[in-house]
NUPA-476206 format. One record per residue: residue number from 1; chain; x, z, y of N, C-alpha, C in turn. Coordinates in nm, 2 decimals, decimal comma. Example, Ala and Ser with C-alpha at 12.3 -4.5 7.8 and 13.67 -1.06 7.14 Angstrom:
<guvexs>
- i/ch/n.xx/n.zz/n.yy/ca.xx/ca.zz/ca.yy/c.xx/c.zz/c.yy
- 1/A/1,32/0,78/-0,57/1,23/0,78/-0,45/1,32/0,78/-0,33 .
- 2/A/1,28/0,71/-0,22/1,37/0,71/-0,11/1,29/0,79/0,00 .
</guvexs>
This chain:
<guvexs>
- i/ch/n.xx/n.zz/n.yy/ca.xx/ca.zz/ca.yy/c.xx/c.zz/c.yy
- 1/A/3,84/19,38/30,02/3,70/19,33/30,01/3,70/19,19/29,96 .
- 2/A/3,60/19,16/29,85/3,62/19,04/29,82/3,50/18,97/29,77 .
- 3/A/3,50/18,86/29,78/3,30/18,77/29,81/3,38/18,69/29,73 .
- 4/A/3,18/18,71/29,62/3,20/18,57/29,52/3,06/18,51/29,53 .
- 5/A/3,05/18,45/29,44/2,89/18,40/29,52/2,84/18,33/29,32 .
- 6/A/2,73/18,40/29,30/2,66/18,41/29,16/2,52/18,31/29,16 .
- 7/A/2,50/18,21/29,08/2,35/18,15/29,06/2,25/18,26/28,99 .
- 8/A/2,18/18,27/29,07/2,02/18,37/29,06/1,91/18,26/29,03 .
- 9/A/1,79/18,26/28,98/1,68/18,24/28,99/1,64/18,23/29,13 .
- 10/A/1,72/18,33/29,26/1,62/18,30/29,33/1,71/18,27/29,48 .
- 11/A/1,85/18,16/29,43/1,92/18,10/29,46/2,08/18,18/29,44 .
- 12/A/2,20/18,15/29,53/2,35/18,16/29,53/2,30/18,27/29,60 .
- 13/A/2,41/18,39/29,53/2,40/18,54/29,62/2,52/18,54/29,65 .
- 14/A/2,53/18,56/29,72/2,73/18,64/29,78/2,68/18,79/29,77 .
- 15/A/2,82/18,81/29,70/2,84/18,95/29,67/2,97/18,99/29,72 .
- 16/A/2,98/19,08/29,81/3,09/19,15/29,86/3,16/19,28/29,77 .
- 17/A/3,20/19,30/29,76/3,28/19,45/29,72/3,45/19,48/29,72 .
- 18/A/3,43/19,60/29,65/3,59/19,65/29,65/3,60/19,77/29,52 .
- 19/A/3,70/19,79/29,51/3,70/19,88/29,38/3,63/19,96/29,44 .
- 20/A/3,60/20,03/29,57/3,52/20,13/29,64/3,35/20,11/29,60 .
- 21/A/3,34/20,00/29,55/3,16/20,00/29,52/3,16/19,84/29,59 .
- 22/A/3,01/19,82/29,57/2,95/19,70/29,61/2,91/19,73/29,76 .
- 23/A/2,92/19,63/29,86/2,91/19,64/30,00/2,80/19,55/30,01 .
- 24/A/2,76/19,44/29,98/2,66/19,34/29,97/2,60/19,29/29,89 .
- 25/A/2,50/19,20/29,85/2,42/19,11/29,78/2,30/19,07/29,88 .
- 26/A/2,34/18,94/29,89/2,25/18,90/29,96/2,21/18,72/29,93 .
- 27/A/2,08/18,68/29,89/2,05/18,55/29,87/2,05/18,47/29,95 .
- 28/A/2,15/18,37/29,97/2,17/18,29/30,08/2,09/18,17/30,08 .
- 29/A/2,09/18,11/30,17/1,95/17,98/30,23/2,05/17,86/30,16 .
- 30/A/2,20/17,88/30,19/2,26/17,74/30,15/2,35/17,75/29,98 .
- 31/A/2,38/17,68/29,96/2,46/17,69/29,84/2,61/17,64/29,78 .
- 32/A/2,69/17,75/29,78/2,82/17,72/29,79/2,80/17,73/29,62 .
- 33/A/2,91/17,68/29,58/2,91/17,70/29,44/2,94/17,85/29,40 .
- 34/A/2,93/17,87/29,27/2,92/17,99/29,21/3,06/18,00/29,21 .
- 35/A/3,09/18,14/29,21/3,29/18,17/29,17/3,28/18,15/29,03 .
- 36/A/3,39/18,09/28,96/3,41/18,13/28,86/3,53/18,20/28,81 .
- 37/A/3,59/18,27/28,92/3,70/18,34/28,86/3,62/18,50/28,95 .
- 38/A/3,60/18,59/28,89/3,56/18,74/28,96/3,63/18,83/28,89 .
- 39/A/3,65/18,88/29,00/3,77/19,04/28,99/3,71/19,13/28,91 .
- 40/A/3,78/19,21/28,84/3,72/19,32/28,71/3,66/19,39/28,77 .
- 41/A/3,69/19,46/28,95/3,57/19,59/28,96/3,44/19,53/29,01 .
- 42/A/3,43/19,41/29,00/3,28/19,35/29,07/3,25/19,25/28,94 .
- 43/A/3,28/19,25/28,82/3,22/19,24/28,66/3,13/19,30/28,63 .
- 44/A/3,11/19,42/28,63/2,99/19,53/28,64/2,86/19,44/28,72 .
- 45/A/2,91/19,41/28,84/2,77/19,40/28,91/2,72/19,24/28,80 .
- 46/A/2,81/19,16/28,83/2,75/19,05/28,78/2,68/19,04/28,66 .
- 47/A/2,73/19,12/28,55/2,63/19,18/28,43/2,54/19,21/28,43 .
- 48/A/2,55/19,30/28,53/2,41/19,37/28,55/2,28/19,31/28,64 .
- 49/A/2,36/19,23/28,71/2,25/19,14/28,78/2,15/19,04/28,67 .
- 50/A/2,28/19,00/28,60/2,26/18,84/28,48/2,16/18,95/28,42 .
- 51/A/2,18/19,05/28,35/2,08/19,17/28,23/1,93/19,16/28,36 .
- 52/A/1,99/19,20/28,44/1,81/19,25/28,51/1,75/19,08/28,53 .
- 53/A/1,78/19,02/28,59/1,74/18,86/28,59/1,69/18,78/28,42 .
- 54/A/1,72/18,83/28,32/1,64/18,83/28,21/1,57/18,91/28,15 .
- 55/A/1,56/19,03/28,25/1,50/19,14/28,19/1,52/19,22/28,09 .
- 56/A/1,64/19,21/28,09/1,67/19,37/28,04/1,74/19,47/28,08 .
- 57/A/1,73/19,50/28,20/1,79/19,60/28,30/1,70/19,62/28,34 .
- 58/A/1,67/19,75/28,41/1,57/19,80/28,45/1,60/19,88/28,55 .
- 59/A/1,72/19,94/28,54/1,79/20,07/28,68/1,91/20,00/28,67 .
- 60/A/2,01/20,00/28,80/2,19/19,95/28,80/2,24/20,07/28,76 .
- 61/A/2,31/20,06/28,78/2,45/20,23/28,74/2,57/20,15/28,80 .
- 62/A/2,59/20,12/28,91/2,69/20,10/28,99/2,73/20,14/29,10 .
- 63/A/2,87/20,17/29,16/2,91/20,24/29,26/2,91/20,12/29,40 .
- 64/A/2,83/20,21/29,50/2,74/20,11/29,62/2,86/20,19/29,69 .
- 65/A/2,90/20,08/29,85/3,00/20,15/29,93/2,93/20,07/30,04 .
- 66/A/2,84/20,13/30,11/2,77/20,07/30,23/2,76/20,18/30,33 .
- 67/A/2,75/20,01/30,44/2,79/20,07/30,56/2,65/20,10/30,64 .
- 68/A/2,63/20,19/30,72/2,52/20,18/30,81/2,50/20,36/30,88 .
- 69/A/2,40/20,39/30,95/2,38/20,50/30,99/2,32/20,63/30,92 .
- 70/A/2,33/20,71/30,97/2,29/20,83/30,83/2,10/20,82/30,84 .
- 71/A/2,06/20,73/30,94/1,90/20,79/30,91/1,94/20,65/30,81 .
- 72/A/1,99/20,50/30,81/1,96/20,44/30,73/1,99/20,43/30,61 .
- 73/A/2,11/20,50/30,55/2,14/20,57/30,45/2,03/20,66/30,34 .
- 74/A/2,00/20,75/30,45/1,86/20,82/30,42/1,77/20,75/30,28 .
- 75/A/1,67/20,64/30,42/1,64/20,53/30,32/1,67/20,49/30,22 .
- 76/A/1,79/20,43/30,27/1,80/20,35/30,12/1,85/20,45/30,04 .
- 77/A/1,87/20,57/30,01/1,86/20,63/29,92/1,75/20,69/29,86 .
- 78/A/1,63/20,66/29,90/1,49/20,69/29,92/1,45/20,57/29,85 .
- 79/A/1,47/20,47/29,85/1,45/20,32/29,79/1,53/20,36/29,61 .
- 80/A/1,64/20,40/29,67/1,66/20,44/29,48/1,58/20,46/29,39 .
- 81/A/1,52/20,52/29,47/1,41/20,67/29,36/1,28/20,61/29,33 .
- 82/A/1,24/20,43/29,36/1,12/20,41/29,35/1,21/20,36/29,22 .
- 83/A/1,08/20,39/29,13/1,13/20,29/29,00/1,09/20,13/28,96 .
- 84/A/1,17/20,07/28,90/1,14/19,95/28,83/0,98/19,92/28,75 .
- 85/A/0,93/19,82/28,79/0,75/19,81/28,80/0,69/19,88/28,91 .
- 86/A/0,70/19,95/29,01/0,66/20,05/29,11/0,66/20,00/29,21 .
- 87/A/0,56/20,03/29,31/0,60/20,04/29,46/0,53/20,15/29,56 .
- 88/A/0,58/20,14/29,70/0,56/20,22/29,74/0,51/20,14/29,93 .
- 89/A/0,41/20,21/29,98/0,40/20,19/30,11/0,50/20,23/30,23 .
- 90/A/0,52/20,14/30,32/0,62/20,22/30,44/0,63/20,33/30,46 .
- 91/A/0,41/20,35/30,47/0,40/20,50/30,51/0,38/20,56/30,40 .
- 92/A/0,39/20,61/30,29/0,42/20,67/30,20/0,60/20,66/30,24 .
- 93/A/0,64/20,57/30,23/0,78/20,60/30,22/0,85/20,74/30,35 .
- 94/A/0,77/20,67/30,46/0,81/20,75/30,58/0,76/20,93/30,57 .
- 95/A/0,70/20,94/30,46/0,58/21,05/30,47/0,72/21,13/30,39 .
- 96/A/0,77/21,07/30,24/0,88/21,12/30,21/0,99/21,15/30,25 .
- 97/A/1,03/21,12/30,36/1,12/21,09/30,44/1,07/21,23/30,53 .
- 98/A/1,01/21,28/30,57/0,94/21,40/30,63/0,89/21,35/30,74 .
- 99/A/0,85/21,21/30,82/0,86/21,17/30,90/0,72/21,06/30,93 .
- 100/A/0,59/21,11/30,93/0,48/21,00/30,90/0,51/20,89/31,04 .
- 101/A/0,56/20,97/31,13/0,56/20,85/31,30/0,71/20,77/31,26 .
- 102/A/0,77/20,78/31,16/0,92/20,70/31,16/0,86/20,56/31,10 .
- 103/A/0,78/20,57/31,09/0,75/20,39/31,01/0,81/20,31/31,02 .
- 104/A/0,82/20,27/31,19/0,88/20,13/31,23/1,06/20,16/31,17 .
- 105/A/1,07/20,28/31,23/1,21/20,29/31,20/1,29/20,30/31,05 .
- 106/A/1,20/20,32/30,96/1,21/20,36/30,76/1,19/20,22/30,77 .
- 107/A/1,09/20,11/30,84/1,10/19,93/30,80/1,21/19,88/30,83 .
- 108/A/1,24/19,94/30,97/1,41/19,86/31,03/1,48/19,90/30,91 .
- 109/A/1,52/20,00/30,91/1,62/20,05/30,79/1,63/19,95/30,65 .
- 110/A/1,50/19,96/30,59/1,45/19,88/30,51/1,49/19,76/30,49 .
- 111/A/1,49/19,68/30,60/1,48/19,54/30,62/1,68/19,51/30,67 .
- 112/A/1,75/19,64/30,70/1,90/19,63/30,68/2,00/19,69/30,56 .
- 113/A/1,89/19,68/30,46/1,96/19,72/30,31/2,02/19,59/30,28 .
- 114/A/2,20/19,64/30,27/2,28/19,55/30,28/2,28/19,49/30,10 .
- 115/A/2,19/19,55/30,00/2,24/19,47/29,89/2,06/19,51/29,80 .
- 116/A/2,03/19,38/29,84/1,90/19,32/29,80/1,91/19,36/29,63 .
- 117/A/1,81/19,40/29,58/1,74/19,42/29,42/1,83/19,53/29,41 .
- 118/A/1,98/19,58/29,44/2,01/19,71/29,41/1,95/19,85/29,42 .
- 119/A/1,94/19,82/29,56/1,87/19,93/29,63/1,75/19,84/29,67 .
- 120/A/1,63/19,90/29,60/1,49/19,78/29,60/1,41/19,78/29,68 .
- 121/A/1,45/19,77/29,81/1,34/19,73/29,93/1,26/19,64/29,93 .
- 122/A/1,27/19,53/29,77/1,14/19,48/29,78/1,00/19,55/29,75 .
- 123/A/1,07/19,65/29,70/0,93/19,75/29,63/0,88/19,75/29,73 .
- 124/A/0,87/19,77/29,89/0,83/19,86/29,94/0,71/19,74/30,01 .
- 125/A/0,59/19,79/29,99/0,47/19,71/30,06/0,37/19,76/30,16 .
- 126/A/0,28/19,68/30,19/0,18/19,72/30,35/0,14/19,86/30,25 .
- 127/A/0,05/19,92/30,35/-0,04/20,01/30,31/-0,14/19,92/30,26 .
- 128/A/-0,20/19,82/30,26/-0,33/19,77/30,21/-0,27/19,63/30,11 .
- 129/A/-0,14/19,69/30,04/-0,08/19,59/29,92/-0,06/19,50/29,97 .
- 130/A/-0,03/19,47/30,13/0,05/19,33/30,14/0,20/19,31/30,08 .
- 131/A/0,22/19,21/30,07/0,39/19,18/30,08/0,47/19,17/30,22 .
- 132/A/0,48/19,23/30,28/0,53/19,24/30,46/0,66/19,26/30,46 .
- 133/A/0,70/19,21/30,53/0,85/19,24/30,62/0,98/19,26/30,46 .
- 134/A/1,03/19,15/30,44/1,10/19,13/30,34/1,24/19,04/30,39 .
- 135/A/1,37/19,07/30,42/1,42/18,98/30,49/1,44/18,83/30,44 .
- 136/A/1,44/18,82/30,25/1,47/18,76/30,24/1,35/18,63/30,18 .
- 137/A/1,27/18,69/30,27/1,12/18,58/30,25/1,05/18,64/30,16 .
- 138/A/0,92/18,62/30,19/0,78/18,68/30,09/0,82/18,58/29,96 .
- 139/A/0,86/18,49/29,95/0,87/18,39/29,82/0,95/18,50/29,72 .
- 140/A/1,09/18,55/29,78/1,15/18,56/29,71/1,09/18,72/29,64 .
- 141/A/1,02/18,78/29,75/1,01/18,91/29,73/0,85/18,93/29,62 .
- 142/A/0,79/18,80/29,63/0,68/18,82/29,51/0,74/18,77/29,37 .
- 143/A/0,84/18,71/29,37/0,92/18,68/29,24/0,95/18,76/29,21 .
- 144/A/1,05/18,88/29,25/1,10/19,02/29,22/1,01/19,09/29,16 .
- 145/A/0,87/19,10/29,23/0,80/19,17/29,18/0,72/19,12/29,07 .
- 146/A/0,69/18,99/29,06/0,65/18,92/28,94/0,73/18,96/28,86 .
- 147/A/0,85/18,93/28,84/0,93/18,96/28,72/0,92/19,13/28,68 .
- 148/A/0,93/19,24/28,78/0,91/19,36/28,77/0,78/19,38/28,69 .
- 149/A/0,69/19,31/28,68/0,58/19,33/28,65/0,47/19,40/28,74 .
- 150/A/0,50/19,40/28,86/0,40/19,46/28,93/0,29/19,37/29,04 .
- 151/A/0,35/19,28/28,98/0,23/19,15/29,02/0,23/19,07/28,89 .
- 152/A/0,07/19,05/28,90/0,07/18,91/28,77/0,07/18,79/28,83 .
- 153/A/0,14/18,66/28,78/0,12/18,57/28,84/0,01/18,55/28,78 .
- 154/A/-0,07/18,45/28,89/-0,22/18,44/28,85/-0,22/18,25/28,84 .
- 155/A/-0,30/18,23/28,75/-0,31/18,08/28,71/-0,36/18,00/28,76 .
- 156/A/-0,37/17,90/28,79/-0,44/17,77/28,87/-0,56/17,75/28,79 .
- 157/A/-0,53/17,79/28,68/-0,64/17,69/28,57/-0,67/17,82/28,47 .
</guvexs>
């Protein structure tokens, strides 16, 4: 397993993996410097992060190797399927899931998706279009969606 750490727009991410797939991405509060030496089977990700961060990626095609429980699995395989520009409510989400009372439990899940913008748990919003429960701050999670296009930023002036 091996962590490098990449400059984002929306700070240093550590990224974990192994030739077995990507285990993490996650935007950190502090900032170590970027790696500049990364291993060939975690090249893929950084491309594809760098392409979608200027917009022109729109779906990954990379092999994920994450860890967690089979309902949270579930999820975030359910997070796959929303597309790029899109979102979806908890309860919509939970409704797909076959499960309209699993809410709280489709948000926990949600909010332990170990690799942020891969599997897109930012997509997922209140039922009345809030931005709610995002681990890695409402800041970060309305940028995502700005850039996705599914919020406009709106002007001062």
């Amino acid at each position: 397993m091996m962590k490098i750490h990449l400059k984002t727009p929306l700070g240093i991410a550590r990224i974990r993996g192994s030739e077995e797939g990507v285990s993490e991405i996650k935007i950190l509060d502090e900032t170590p410097q970027p790696t500049s030496e990364i291993p060939d089977y975690l090249l893929p990700v950084v491309e594809q992060l760098e392409a979608y961060f200027r917009g022109e990626l729109k779906a990954f095609h990379l092999k994920l190797d994450l860890e967690g429980t089979e309902f949270q699995k579930k999820v975030w395989r359910a997070l796959l399927e929303i597309p790029h520009g899109k979102t979806v409510s908890y309860l919509e989400l939970s409704k797909q899931l076959g499960d309209i009372k699993a809410i709280r439990a489709v948000a926990s899940a949600n909010g332990k998706n170990p690799v942020w913008i891969l599997v897109p748990c930012h997509r997922v919003i209140g039922s009345d279009g809030s931005l709610t429960g995002y681990a890695g701050g409402i800041p970060r999670k309305k940028w995502l969606l700005e850039h996705e296009g599914v919020l406009t930023q709106k002007s001062l002036f």
